[in-house]
N, C-alpha and C positions, 0 to 999 in steps of 0.2 A: 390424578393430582393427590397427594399424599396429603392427610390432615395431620396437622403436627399435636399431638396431646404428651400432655409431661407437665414437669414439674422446673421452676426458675429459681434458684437460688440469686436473688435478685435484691434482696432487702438490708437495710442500714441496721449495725450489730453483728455481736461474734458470729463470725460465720462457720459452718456445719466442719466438722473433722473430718478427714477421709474415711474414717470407717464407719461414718453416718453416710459419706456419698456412694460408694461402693455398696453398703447394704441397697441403697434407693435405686442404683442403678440393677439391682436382683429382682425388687418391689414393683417397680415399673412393668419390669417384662413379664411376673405374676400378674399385672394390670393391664397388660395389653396396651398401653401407653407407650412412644415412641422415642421422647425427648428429654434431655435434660441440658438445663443452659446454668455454665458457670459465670455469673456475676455477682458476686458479694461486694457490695457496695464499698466495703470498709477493709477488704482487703489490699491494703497499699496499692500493690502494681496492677490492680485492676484500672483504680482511677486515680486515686490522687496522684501517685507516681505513677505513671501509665508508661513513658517512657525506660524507665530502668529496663532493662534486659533479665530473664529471670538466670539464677545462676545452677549448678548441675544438681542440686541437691531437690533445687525444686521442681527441676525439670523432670526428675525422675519421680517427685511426688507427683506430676500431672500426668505423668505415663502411664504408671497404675490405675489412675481415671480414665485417660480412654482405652486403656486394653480392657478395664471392667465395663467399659459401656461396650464395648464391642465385643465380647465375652456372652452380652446380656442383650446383644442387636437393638442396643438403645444408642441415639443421634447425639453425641456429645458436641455442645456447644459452646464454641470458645468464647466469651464476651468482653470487650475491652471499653472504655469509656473515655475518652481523650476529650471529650468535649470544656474541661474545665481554662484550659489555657493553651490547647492548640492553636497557632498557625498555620493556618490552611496553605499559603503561600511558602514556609519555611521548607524548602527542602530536607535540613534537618530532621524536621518533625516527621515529615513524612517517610523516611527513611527510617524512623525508630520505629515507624506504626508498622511498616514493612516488617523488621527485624523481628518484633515482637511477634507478631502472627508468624512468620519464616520459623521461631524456633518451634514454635506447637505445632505448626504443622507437620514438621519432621519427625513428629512423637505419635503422626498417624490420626490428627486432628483434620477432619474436612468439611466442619462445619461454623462459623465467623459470624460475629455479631458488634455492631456498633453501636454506641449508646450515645444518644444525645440528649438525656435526659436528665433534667432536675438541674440545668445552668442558667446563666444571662445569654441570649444569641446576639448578643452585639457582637460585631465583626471590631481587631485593631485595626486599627490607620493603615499598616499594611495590606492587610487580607481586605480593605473596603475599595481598596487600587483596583483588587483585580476581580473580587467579584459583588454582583449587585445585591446579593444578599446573603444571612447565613444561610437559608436552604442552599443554595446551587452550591455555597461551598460545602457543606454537610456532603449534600448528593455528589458532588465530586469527589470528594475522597474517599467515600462506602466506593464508589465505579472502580476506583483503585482496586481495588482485591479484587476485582474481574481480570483486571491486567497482569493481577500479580499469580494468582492462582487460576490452573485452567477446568481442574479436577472437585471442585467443590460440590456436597453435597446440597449446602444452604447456606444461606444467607439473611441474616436479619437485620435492621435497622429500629431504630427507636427512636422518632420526631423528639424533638422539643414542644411539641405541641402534640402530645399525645392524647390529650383527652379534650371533652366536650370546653370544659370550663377551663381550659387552657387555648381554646381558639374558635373562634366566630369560623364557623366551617364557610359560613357564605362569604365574607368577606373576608378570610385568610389565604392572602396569597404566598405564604409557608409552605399551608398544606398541596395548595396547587403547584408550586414548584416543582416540591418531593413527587407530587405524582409525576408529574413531564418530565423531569430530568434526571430521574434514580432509574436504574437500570430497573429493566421489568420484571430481574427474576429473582429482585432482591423483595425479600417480605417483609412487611412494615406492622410495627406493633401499636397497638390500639388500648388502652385500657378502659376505653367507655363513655359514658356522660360525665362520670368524674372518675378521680384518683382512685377512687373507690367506690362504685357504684355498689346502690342496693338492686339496680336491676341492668339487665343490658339486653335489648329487643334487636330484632331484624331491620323494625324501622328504620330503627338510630341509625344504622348500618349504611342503608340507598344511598343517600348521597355521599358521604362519607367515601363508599365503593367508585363510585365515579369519579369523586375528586381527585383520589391516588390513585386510580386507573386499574386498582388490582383490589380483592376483599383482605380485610386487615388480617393480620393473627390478634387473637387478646391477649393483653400481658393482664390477666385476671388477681388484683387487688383482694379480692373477699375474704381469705381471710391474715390477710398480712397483718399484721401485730407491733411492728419495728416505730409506730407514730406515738404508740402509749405501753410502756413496758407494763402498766399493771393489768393490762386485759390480756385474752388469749381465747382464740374462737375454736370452739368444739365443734359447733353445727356444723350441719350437711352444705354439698355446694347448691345453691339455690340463687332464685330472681335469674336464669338464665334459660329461657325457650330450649326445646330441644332443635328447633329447626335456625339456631346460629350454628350449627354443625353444616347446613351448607350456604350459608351466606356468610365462612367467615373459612379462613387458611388454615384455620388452629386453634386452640387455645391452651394459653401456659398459666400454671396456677403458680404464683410466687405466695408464699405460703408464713405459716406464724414461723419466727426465728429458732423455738425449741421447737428441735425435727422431731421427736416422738410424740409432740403435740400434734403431729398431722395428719394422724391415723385417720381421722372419719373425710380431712379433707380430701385427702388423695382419694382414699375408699371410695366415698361419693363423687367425686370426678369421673374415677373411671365407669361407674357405673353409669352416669349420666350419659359419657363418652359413646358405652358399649349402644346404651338404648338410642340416643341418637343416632347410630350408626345404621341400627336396624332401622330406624325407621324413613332414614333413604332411600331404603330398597322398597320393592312393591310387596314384600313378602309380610312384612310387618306392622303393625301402628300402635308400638304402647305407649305409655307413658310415664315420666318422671315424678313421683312422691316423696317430696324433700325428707317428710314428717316419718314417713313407713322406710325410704332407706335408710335415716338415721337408726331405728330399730336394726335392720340388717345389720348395719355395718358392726352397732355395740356386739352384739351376736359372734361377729369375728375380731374384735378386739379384745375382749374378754380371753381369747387363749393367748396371746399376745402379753396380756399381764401377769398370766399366770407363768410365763417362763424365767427362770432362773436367772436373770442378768444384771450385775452389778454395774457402778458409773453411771455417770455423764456420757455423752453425746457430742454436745453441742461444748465448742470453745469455750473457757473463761475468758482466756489472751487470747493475742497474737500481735507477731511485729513483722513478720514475713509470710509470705503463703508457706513456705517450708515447716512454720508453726505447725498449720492445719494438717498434717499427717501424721500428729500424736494421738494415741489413745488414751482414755480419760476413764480407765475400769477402774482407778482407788476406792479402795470402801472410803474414803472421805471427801469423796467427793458424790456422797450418793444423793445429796441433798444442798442445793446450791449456798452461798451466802446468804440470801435471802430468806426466809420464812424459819418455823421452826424446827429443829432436830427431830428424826422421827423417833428419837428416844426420851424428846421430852414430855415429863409427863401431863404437860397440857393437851399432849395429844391420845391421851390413856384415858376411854371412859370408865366410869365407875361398876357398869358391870360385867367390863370385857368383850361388850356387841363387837366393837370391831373386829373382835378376833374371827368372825364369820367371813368368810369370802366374800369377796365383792363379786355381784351377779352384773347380770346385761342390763337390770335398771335401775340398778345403781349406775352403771354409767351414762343413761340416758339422762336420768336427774343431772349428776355432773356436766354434760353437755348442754343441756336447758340451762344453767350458770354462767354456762361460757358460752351462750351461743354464736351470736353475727352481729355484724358491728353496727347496724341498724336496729337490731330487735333481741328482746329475751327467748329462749324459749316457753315456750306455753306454762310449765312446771312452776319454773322462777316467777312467772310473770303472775301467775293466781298467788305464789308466796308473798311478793311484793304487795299485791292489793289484797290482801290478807289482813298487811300489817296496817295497811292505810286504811281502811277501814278502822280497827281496832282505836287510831290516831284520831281521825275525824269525828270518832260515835264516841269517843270515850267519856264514862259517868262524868256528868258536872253535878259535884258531889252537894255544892251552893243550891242546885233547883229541885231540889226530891225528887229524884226520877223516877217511875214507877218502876213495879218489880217486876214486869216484863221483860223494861228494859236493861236492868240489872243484871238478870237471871240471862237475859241473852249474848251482853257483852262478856258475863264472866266466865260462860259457857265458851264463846271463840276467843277469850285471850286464852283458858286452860289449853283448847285446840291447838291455839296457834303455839305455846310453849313444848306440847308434847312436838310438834309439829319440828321447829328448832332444832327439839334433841334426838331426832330422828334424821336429820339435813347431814347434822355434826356428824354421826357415826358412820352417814354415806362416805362422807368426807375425810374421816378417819380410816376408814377403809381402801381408799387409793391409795393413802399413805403409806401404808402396811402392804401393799400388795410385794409379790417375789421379785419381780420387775421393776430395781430400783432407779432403772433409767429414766423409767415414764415417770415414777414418782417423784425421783430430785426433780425434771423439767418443768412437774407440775407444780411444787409442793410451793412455791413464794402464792401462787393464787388459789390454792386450796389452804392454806393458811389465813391466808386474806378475807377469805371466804367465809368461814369458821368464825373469824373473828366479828364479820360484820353479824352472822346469825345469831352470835352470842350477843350481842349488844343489843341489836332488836329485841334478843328474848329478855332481859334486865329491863331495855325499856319498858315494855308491856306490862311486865310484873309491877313495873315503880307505879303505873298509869291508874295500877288500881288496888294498891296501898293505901293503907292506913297514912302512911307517910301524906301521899299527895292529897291524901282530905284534910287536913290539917292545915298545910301550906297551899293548896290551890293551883301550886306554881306545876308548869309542865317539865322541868329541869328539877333534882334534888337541889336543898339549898345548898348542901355542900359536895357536889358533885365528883365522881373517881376522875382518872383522867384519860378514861376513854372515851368519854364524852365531849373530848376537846381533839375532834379527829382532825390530824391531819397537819399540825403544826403552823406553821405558820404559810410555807406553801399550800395548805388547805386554803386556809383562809385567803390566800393568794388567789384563788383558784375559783372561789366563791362570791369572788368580787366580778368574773366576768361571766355571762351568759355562756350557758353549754352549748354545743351544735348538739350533743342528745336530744334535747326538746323543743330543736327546729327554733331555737330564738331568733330573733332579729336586732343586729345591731345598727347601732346609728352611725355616719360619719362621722371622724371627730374634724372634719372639714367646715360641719354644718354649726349653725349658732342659732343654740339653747338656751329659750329664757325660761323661766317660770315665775309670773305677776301673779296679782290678786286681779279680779275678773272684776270685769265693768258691763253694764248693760251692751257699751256699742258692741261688744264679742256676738250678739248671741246671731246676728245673721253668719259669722262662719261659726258658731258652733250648732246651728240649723245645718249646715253642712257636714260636719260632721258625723253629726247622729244619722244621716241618711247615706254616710258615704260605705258603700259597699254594697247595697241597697239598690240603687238606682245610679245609670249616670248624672253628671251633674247638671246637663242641660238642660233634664228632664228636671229635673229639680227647679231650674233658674224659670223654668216654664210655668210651670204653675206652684209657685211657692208654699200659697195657703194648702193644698192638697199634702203635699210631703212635708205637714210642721207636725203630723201625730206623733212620727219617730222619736222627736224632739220632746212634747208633747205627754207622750207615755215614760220618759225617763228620765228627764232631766225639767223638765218645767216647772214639777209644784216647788223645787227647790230656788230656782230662779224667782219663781213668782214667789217666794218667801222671801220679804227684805229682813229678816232677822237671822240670818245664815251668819255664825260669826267667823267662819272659815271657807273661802272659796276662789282657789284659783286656775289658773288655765296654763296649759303648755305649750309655746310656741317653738318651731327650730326650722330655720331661715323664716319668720314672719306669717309663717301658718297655723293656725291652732289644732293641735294633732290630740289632747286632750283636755279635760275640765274638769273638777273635783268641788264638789259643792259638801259641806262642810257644818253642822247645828250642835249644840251642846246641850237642846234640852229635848231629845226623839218626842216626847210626849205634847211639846208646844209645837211641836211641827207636824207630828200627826194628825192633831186637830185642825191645823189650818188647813191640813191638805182636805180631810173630810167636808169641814162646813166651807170652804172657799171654794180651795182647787175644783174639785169634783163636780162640782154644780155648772161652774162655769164653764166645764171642760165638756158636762152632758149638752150642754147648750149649744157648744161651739161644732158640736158631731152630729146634733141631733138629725140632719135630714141623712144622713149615710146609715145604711141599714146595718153596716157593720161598727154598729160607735163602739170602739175602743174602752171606752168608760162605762160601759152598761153592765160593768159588774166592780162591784169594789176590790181593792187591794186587800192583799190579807193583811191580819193585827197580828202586829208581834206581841208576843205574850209579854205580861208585866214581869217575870221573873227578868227574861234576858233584857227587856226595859230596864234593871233595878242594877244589871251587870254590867249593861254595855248601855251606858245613855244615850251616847252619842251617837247621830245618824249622820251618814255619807252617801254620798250620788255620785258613783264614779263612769264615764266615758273615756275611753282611750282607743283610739286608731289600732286596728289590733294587731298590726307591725310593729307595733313599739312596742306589745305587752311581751314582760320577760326582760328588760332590759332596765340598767340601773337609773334611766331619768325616771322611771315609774315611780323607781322607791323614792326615790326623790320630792315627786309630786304629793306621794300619800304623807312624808314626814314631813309635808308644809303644813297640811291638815292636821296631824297629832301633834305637830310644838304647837299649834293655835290651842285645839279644845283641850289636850292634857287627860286623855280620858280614853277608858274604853269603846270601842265603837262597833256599830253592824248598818249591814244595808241589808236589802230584798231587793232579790233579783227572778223573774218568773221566766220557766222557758228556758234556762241556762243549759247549753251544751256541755258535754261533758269535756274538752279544750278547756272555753272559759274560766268549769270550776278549776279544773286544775291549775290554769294561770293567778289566779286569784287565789287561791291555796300557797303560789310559789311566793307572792308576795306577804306573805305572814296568815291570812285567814284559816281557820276551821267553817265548816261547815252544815247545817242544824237544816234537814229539807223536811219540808209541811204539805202538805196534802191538797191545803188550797193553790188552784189555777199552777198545779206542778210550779211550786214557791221552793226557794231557796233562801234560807237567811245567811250570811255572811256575818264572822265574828272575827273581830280583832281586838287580842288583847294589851294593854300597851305598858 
């Protein structure tokens, strides 16, 4: 049984010129990879117009492609998409879907693929006459090319229900159709747990294998790019076992839309590819290292950059496939629309560093920037908590801070500044490189990139200025305007939770209140402080036993009736959070000492582990003098990251009008960061691993 490895030109956006498909169909067979599928999303007669007929000019363009696949004994695959407004029952239609494949085929194409992917599968009023679902008509009409062609090398098909999160495997009777009624020798594409997984196991796989009666091929998402043009994934292929090499028919990497963006991914596919391969046999058992092949592969990209080639790649246009057979070598087109000229001189350091060749880690750096669409690379990622650090620790220049810690933050902002201008001339350096292809394809996200290093490094610098001791304020009073990123689609953008940081959004089905809190709440807000904790039965069982949760975080403020801010979050009639709320920390501190405390040793005292057997830290009088105000917040932690949070805390700041902080002990490092996204800095102390929380208002 043949494993199909290659590469899918499958993705929405200009699609690749011919003389990017013809080099890949060379690369491949340097790679020992066997396939290449043509599907660009956005080429008219792929899908939207599926039915047109191509006329001679393009015919001949698609010639070239498979005499070059076949030149290169790579599997050229034809892919069509009809799924948007076929008629399964129209003779018509059917009869074009014939034609169309009839003419590639006679240009020496023997390999067909159907696409059912990315529509609505409701069947019209016709097609529901005659068959009971869209599977059986999907699967009847892929049967057709059995009838039609006798000589084919392969065949693929592409569900509507291609991935995890697109069909309940147990209860999809879609996926069970496609298995019983699609011919068995046609191969079905899979892309994972989702659209884009960060990992795909063998597991996932078992049922899945049973259900279509055959092991899927992957139509592998990792690092496709076509959802967000401003990212572009450098990293190695990764999150993929080597043992899906035989629980699986194939796997196709549909890939970022700039094709010389995909050196590391092809690179590390096949390598993955190769090591898999050996380690089916009894001869061999190594193993795959995302971290150590991306080294490799820089290693052989670096001579790649250093060759002499002018132009673009990759399409600007197109209104016809016959487009895509122009070459795009204009010295003006070395550098897309997007970012800056590499003649300008924002991209000119001051003492000519860039003019050094770009080595293998400088490119590894650059890939650590761009890595995978789930994570940074390692590089980026100590950059990134580099600066947060710097953000979080920075002098408050109001509490005298000692010279320790003076001397230490002005030691790592200096760091982190040389650091910057050492990022920039990496980044200066691809620019410039001989190899103006990779560099126009890169150059709007290494512009990007540049820019944000530069703004961090300004930031940092302002953090601990003369300026900011003066004004206090974390923003300049009269700020440049790149500090106002993004426009108004930023702002657009930062009104909704990320999927980067795993948020959680709410139905907007569900009905959201947010009141001032009354005593009767606190039997469910005793449930909520314990929910995640314990089931709830276990709760309802012995109630006094599970009220410490309560107890330890939320209680002295409850049992404070002088809290002049406090309310709770309900959505559909449940209380999902509570915000307790005082405007004088120092009247509330005391109660909690001479009251809360006493009462609370009393109430624990036969349990060996009382809760209260040590006191709470004291927050110092400075940040008492800064931040008066004291807050007691619980939130279900589904909900944290999403805007009814902010919402809840800006009940609390129109009441007190004032800066505020809480303590939190024990705080994971999630939570701070959650509490971080909603406006706080953070000050951690020594006692019982204490964390103070600061918001300034």
């Amino acid at each position: 049984m043949v494993f199909y490895s290659g590469v899918i030109e499958g993705f929405y956006g200009s699609p690749w010129s011919n003389e990017a498909r013809k080099h890949l169909m060379e690369w491949l067979k340097s790679l020992n990879m066997n396939t290449y599928m043509y599907a660009p999303k956005d080429s008219s007669k792929h899908r939207k117009n599926w039915r047109e007929p191509y006329g001679q000019a393009e015919l001949d363009s698609l010639k070239t492609l498979i005499q070059a696949a076949k030149t290169n004994s790579i599997n050229f695959v034809y892919a069509i998409s009809p799924g948007l407004d076929v008629v399964f029952t129209s003779d018509t239609d059917v009869q074009s879907l014939k034609q169309k494949l009839e003419q590639v085929y006679k240009l020496g194409c023997r390999s067909f693929a159907i696409l059912f992917d990315d529509i609505e599968p409701e069947l019209c009023l016709v097609d529901k006459m005659e068959f009971a679902s869209s599977a059986e008509a999907q699967a009847f009409l892929t049967n057709k090319v059995f009838e039609w062609f006798s000589d084919l090398q392969l065949i693929l098909f592409c569900p509507t229900e291609y991935c995890t999160t697109r069909a309940d495997m147990k209860e999809s009777e879609y996926l069970k159709t496609i298995g019983s009624k699609l011919h068995k020798e046609v191969q079905i594409f899979w892309t994972g747990p989702k659209v884009v997984p960060q990992e795909i196991n063998s597991e996932s796989l078992e049922y899945l294998t049973k259900l279509l009666q055959r092991k899927p091929v992957i139509w592998d998402n990792i690092h496709a790019n076509d959802y967000d043009e401003r990212r572009v994934f450098l990293g190695p292929y990764k999150g993929r076992p080597l043992d899906l090499y035989q629980n699986t028919n194939g796997i196709l990497t549909n890939p970022n839309c700039e094709f010389e963006a995909n050196f590391v991914a092809f690179e590390s596919l096949a390598l993955w590819y190769k090591q898999a391969e050996m380690n089916s046999t009894k001869e061999c058992h190594g193993d795959y290292i995302p971290e150590d092949i991306l080294e490799v592969v820089c290693d052989k990209w670096i001579k790649r950059l250093h060759e002499q080639i002018q132009g673009g790649i990759t399409e600007k246009k197109h209104t016809t496939d016959f487009d895509l057979q122009k070459d795009y070598n204009k010295t003006d087109d070395i550098v897309g629309s997007k970012g800056t000229s590499k003649e300008s001189p924002n991209n000119k350091s001051k003492d000519g560093d860039e003019e050094k060749p770009i080595c293998s880690m400088d490119l590894q750096i650059i890939c650590h920037f761009f890595y995978l669409p789930y994570e940074n690379g390692a590089i980026a990622e100590a950059f990134v908590k580099g600066f947060e650090w710097l953000k979080d620790n920075m002098i408050q220049f109001d509490e005298q801070p000692s010279d320790e810690e003076v001397e230490e933050w002005k030691t790592k902002s200096t760091n982190f500044q040389k650091r910057c201008e050492e990022l920039c001339k990496v980044f200066d350096r691809i620019s410039n490189i001989p190899n103006q292809r990779v560099a126009g394809e890169l150059e709007q996200y290494i512009s990007a990139a540049r820019d944000a290093i530069n703004m961090l490094k300004s930031y940092v610098k302002y953090l601990g200025s003369k300026e900011r001791e003066e004004t206090g304020s974390l923003i300049p009073p009269d700020p440049e305007a790149w500090f106002f990123r993004g426009g108004v689609i930023g702002q657009m953008e930062r009104l909704v939770p990320t999927c980067n940081d795993f948020k959680s959004t709410i139905s907007t089905n569900q009905i959201q209140v947010i009141r001032p809190y009354t005593k009767d709440d606190l039997e469910e807000i005793y449930k909520l402080c314990n929910k995640n904790l314990l089931p709830v039965e276990d709760y309802l069982a012995d109630k006094e036993k599970h009220q410490d949760a309560f107890d330890r975080s939320l209680g002295a403020f409850a049992d404070f009736e002088q809290c002049t801010a406090s309310f709770v979050l309900e959505i559909d009639d449940e209380i999902c959070g509570v915000i307790f709320g005082h405007s004088e920390a120092k009247t509330f501190y005391t109660h909690q000492s001479k009251h809360w405390l006493p009462k609370m040793m009393s109430k624990y005292s036969k349990r060996e582990d009382n809760p209260f057997s040590k006191h709470p830290c004291k927050v110092d009088e400075k940040t008492l003098e800064r931040y008066p105000g004291v807050v007691c917040i619980k939130i279900d932690f589904v909900l944290m990251g999403t805007p009814i949070v902010n919402k809840l805390l800006n009940c609390v700041l129109n009441v007190l009008k004032m800066n505020i902080h809480f303590v939190m002990e024990n705080i994971s490092r999630k939570e701070k960061e959650q509490f971080k996204e909603l406006g706080f800095t953070t000050k951690d102390i020594k006692h019982k691993n204490s964390t103070i929380f600061l918001y300034q208002r």
